[in-house]
DRENMAR-563206 format. One line per field, with one value per residue (C-alpha): y, x negated, z; residue number from 1; residue in three letters. Coordinates in nm, 3 decimals. Last residue first. Layout:
Y c(Y; ...) .
X c(X; ...) .
Z c(Z; ...) .
nr c(NUM; ...) .
rest c(ALA; ...) .
// end
This chain:
Y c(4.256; 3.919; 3.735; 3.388; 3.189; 3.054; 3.114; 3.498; 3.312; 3.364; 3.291; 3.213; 3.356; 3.233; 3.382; 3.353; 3.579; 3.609; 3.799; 3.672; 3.766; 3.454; 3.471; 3.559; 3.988; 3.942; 3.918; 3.793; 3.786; 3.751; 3.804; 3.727; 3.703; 3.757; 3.579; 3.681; 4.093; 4.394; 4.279; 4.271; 4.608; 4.620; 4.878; 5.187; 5.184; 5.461; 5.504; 5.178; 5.084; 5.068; 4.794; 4.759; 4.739; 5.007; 5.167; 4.779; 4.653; 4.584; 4.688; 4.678; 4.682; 4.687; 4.655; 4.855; 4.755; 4.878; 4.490; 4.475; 4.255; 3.926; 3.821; 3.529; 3.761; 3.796; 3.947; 3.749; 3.821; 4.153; 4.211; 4.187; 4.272; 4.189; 4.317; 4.123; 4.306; 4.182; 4.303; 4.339; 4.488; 4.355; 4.035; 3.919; 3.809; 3.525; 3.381; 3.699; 3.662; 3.280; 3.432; 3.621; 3.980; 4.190; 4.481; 4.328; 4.052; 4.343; 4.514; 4.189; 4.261; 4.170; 4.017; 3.792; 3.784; 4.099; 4.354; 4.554; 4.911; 4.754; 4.854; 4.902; 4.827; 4.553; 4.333; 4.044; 4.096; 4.123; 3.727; 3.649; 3.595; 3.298; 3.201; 3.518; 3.418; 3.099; 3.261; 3.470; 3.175; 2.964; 3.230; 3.293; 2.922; 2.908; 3.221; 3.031; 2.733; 3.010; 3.131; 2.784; 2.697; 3.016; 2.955; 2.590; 2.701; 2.950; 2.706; 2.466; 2.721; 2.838; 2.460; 2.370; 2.684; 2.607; 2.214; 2.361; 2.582; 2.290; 2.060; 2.325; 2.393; 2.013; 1.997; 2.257; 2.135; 1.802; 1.966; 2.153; 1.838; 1.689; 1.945; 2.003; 1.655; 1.376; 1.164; 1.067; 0.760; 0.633; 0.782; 0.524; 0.280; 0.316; 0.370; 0.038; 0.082; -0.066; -0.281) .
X c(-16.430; -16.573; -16.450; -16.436; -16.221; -16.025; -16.308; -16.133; -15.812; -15.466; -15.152; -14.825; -14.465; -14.191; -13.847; -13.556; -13.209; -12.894; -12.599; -12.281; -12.115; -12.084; -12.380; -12.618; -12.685; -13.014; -13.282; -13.671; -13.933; -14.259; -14.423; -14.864; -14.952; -15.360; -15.575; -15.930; -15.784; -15.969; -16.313; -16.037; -15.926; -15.603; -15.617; -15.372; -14.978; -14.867; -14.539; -14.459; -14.586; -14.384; -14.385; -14.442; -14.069; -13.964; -13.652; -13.519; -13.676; -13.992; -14.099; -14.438; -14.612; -14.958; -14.900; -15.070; -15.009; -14.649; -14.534; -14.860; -15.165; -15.194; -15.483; -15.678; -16.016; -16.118; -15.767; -15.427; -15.132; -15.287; -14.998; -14.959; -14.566; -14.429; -14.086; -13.904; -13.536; -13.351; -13.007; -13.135; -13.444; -13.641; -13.570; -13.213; -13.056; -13.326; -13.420; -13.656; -13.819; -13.984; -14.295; -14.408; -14.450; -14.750; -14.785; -14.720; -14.989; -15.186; -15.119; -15.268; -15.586; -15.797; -15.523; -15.663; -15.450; -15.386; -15.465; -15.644; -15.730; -15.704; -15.415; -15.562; -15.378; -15.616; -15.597; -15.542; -15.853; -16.071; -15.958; -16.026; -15.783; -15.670; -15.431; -15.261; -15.175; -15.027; -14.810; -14.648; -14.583; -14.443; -14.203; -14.095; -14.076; -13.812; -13.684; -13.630; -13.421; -13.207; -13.124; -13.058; -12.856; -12.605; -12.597; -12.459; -12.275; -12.120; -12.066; -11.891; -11.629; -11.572; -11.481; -11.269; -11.134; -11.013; -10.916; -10.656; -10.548; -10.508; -10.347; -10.054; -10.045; -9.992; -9.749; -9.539; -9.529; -9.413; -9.123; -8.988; -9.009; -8.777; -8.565; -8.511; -8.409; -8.594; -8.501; -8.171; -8.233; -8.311; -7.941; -7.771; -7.949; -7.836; -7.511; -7.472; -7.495; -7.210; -7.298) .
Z c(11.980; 12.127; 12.447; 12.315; 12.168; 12.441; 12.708; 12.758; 12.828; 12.643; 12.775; 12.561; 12.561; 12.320; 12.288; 12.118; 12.060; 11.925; 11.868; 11.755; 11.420; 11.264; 10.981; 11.334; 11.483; 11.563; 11.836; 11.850; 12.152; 12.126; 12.493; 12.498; 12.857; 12.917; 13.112; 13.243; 13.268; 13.423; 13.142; 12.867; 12.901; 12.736; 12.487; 12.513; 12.452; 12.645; 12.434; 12.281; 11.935; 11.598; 11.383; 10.975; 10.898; 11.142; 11.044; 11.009; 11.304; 11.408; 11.794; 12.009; 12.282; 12.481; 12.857; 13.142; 13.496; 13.622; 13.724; 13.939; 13.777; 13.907; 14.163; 14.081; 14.117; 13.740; 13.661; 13.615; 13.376; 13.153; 12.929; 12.505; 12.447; 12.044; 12.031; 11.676; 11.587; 11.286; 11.197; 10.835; 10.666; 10.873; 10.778; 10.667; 11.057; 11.000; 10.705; 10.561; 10.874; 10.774; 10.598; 10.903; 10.998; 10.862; 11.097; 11.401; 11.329; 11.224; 11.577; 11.780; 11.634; 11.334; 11.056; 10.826; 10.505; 10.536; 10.780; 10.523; 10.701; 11.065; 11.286; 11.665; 11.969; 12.079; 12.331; 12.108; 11.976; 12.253; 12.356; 11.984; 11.753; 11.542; 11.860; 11.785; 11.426; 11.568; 11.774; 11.499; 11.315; 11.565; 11.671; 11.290; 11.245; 11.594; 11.405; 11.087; 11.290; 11.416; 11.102; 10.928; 11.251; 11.226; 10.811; 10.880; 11.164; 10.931; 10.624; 10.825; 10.982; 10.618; 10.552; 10.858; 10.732; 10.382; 10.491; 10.694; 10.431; 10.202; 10.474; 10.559; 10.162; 10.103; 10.370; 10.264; 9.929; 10.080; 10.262; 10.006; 9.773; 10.025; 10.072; 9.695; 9.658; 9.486; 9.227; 9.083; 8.993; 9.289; 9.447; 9.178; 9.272; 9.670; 9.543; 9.297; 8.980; 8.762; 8.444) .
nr c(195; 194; 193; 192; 191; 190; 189; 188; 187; 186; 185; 184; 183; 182; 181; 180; 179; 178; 177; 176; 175; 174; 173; 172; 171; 170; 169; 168; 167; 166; 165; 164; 163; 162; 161; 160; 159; 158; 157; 156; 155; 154; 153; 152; 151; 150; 149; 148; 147; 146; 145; 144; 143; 142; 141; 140; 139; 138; 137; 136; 135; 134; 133; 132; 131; 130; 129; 128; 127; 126; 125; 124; 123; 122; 121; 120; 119; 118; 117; 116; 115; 114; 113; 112; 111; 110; 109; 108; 107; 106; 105; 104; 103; 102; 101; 100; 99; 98; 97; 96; 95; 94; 93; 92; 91; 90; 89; 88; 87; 86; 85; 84; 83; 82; 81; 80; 79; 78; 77; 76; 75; 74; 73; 72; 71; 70; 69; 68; 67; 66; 65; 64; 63; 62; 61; 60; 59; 58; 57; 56; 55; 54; 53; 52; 51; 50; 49; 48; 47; 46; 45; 44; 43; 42; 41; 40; 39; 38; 37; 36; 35; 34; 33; 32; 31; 30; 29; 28; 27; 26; 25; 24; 23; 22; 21; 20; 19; 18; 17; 16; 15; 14; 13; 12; 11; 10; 9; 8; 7; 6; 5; 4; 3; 2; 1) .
rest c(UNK; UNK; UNK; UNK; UNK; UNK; UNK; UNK; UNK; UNK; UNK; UNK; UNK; UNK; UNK; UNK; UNK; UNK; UNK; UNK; UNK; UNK; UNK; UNK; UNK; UNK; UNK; UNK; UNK; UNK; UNK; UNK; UNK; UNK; UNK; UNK; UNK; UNK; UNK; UNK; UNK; UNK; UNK; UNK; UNK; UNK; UNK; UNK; UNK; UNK; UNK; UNK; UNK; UNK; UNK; UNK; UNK; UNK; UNK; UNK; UNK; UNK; UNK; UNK; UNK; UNK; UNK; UNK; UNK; UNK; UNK; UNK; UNK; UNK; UNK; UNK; UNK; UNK; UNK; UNK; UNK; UNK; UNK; UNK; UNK; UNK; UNK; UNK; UNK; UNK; UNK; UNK; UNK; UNK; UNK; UNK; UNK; UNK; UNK; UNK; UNK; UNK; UNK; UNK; UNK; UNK; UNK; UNK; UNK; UNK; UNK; UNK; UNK; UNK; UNK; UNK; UNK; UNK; UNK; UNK; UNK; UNK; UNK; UNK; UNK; UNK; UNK; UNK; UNK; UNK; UNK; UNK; UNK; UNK; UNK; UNK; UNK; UNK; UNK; UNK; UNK; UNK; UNK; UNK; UNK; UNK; UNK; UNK; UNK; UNK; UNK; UNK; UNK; UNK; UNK; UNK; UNK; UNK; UNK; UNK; UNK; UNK; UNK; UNK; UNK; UNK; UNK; UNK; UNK; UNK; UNK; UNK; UNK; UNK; UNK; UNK; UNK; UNK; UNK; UNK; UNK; UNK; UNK; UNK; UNK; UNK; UNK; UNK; UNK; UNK; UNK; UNK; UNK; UNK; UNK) .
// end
């Protein structure tokens, strides 16, 4: 029995052109696949980090609505300022649960500054841009905080409101930096004026 050309071709098999061309493709779509992966895996990081700081933010805030209005005036790092921190520079002191997901903590590309101002005194009047401010830094040579120079206690009779300023940068899983805020103000009938 005689095969006819086109049979006889199909027997054969493929050519090494054609299997050229379909290894090529399969290494096109594998490395494709490869960085539409890695890609993935960074936003997914980026978003996990930036989620923690919007905890971190939270965190932090909440711990200065615990205080009193004197309280969160104060510059002063008490000798146990854990679990139940007693000024504004224990919550410095401490950090949050949620750094260690952002940037790697402290210990990382992390950098938290913490500013306490006086925002409007007893007369409705607010306070000149050079008016005393309590502040501080974290970062990786300064795990526990570090204040500004001048730092001094916010007199909370000068002050009925006071602007609490948290703001948080870091270096993300993709290279970028980034950065989120909160700011809050704090009355002396909030919790009360005590020291």
């Amino acid at each position: 029995m005689r095969l006819s050309i086109d049979q006889a071709n199909e027997a054969q098999g493929f050519t090494l052109v054609e299997v050229g061309m379909a290894i090529a493709v399969a290494v096109i779509f594998g490395v494709a696949a490869f960085a539409t992966n890695e890609r993935l895996l960074l936003m997914l990081k980026s978003q996990r980090e930036t989620a923690a700081a919007s905890m971190m933010l939270q965190e932090q805030m909440e711990a200065f609505r615990s205080l009193t209005y004197g309280q969160i005036g104060s510059t002063t790092v008490s000798a146990q300022p854990s679990p139940s921190p007693a000024s504004a520079a224990d919550i410095v002191y401490n950090g949050t649960v949620s750094e260690a997901q952002v940037g790697g903590g402290v210990s990382g590309t992390l950098q938290e500054t913490v500013t306490v101002s006086g925002y409007m005194d007893s007369s409705g009047n607010m306070p000149p841009t050079t008016a005393a401010q309590n502040s501080w830094t974290r970062n990786a040579s300064y795990p526990t905080g570090t204040p500004a120079a001048g730092n001094s206690t916010i007199s909370i009779t000068s002050y009925d409101l006071l602007k609490v300023d948290i703001q948080l940068s870091w270096t993300s899983a993709n290279g970028r930096t980034r950065s989120r805020e909160v700011a809050s103000i704090f009355g002396k009938g909030n919790k009360g004026i005590g020291q």
